[in-house]
C-alpha positions in Angstrom: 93.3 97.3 93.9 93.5 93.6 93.3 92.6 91.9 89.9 91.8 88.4 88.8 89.9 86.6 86.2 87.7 84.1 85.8 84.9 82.9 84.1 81.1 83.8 85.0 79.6 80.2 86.1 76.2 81.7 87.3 74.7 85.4 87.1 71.4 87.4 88.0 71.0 91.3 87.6 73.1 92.2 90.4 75.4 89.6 91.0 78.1 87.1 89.3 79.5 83.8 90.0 82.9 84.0 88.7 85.4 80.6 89.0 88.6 81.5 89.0 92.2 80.0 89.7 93.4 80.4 93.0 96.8 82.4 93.2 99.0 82.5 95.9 97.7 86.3 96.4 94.8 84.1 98.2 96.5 82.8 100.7 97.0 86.2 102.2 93.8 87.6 101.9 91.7 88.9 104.1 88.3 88.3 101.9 89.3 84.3 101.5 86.4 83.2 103.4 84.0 84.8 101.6 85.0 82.9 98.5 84.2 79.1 98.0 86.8 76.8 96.8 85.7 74.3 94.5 87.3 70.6 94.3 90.9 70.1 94.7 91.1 73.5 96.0 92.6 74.8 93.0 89.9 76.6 91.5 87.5 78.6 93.8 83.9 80.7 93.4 83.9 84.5 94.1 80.3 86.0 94.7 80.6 89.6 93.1 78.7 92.3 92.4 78.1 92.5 88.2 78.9 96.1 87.5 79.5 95.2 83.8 76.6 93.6 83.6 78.7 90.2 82.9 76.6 87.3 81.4 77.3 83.1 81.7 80.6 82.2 80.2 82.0 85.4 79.5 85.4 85.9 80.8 85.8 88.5 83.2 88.3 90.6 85.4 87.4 90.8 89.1 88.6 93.5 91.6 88.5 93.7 95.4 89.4 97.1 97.1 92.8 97.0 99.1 92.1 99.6 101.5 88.7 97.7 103.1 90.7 94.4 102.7 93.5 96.1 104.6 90.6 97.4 107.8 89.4 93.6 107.6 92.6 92.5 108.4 93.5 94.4 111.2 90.1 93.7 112.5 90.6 90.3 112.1 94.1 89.4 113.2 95.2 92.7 115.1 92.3 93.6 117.4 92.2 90.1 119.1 95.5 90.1 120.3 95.5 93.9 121.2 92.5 93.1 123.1 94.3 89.7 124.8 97.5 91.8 125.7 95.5 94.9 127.1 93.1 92.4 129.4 96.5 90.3 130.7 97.7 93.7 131.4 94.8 95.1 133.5 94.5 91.6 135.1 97.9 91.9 136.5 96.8 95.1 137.6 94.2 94.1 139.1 95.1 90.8 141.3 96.5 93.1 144.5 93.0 94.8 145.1 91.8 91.4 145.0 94.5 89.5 146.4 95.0 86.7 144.1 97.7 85.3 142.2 98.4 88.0 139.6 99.2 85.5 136.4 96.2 83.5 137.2 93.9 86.7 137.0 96.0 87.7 133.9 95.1 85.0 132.2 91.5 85.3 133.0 91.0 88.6 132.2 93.3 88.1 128.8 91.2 85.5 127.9 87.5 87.4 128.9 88.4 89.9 126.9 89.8 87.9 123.8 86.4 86.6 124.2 84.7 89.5 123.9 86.6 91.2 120.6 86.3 87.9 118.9 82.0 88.0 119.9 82.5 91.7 118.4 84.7 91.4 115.1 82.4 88.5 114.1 79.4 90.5 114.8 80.8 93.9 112.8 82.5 91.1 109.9 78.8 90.2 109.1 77.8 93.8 108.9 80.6 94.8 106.9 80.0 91.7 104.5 77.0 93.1 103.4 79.0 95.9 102.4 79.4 96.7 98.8 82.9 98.3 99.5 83.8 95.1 101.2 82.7 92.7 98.1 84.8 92.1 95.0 83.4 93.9 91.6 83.4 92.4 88.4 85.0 95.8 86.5 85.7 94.4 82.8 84.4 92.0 80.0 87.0 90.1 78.4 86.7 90.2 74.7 89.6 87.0 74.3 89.1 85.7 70.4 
């Protein structure tokens, strides 16, 4: 599990606004694009749910779940060029029966088919967004004096 904390900048019954520093842990990640980086790019806004009931201003820790994280990424980054490797293979395969040049057709098919898994992952990414095992918690209330 990952940790980081912030400050609440906005909250309603369910969810937090927390502004937090961004670490090099972000660069990384696979839920980056579901926070908003503010200004300079130095501090960002995470959207997460506000299990501790958290309220404006309070200082707060923030988790996100490694194992969804780690799904998400392979999703994101792994899938696609499975997909583009496994359609240049069939399309070399394929350019006898068809008589045609068989790089040309691997690159065709290669690219139909990164086509497609892209159309899909961004599809399943917005279902999974909505997720609550796919959103960072806000687990603790700082009590800094």
């Amino acid at each position: 599990m990952a940790t980081e904390k912030g400050v609440v900048i906005k909250a309603d019954s369910t969810t937090a606004w927390v502004k937090t520093a961004k670490t090099h842990a972000c660069e990384g990640c696979a839920a980056r694009s579901s926070c908003n980086v503010m200004g300079g790019g130095k501090e960002m806004e995470v959207k997460a749910i506000n299990h501790a009931g958290a309220k404006v201003g309070e200082k707060v820790v923030i988790s996100f779940e490694t194992s969804p994280l780690l799904k998400a990424t392979f999703m994101l980054y792994v899938l696609p060029v499975l997909f583009l490797m496994a359609g240049a293979f069939i399309g070399s395969k394929m350019a006898p029966f068809f008589n045609l040049n068989a790089s040309a057709l691997s690159v065709i098919i290669g690219f139909l088919f990164f086509g497609l898994i892209i159309i899909f992952v961004k599809s399943k990414g917005n279902k999974l967004a909505e997720k609550d095992e796919y959103r960072p918690k806000v687990i603790k209330i700082l009590n800094e004096l």
